[in-house]
C-alpha positions, 0 to 999 in steps of 0.5 A: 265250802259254800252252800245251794239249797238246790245242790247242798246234801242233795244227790245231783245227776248230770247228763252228757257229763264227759263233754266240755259243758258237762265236766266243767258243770260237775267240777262247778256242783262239787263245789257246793257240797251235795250228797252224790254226784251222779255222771252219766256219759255216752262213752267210755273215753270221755267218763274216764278222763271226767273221773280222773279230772275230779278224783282230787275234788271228789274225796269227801263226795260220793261219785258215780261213774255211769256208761249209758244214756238217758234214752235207754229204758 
């Protein structure tokens, strides 16, 4: 597997991460082997397919699914 200072063991947090730039951003970091991966989506649908896309690549990474935005406090 290969390995980025910047993503390797490290926990990675994605924004809008059910639409296209940010599943396929997701399906890229895994590769790298970080520590967690964090998903954060503003809807429902689009945090679904997202996490069953990557449950075949995330069995030895640590992800979350999270519904919410980065706007809220």
């Amino acid at each position: 597997m290969p390995s980025h200072p910047a993503i390797t063991d490290a926990s990675i947090l994605v924004t809008g991460a059910g639409g296209s730039i940010g599943s396929t951003l997701c399906r890229q970091i895994l590769a790298f082997a970080p520590k967690r991966l964090l998903c954060l989506n503003l809807t429902e649908g689009g945090l679904t397919s997202l996490e069953r896309a990557l449950h075949p690549c995330s069995q030895t990474v640590s992800c979350t699914y999270v519904l919410g935005s980065v706007c809220d406090a």
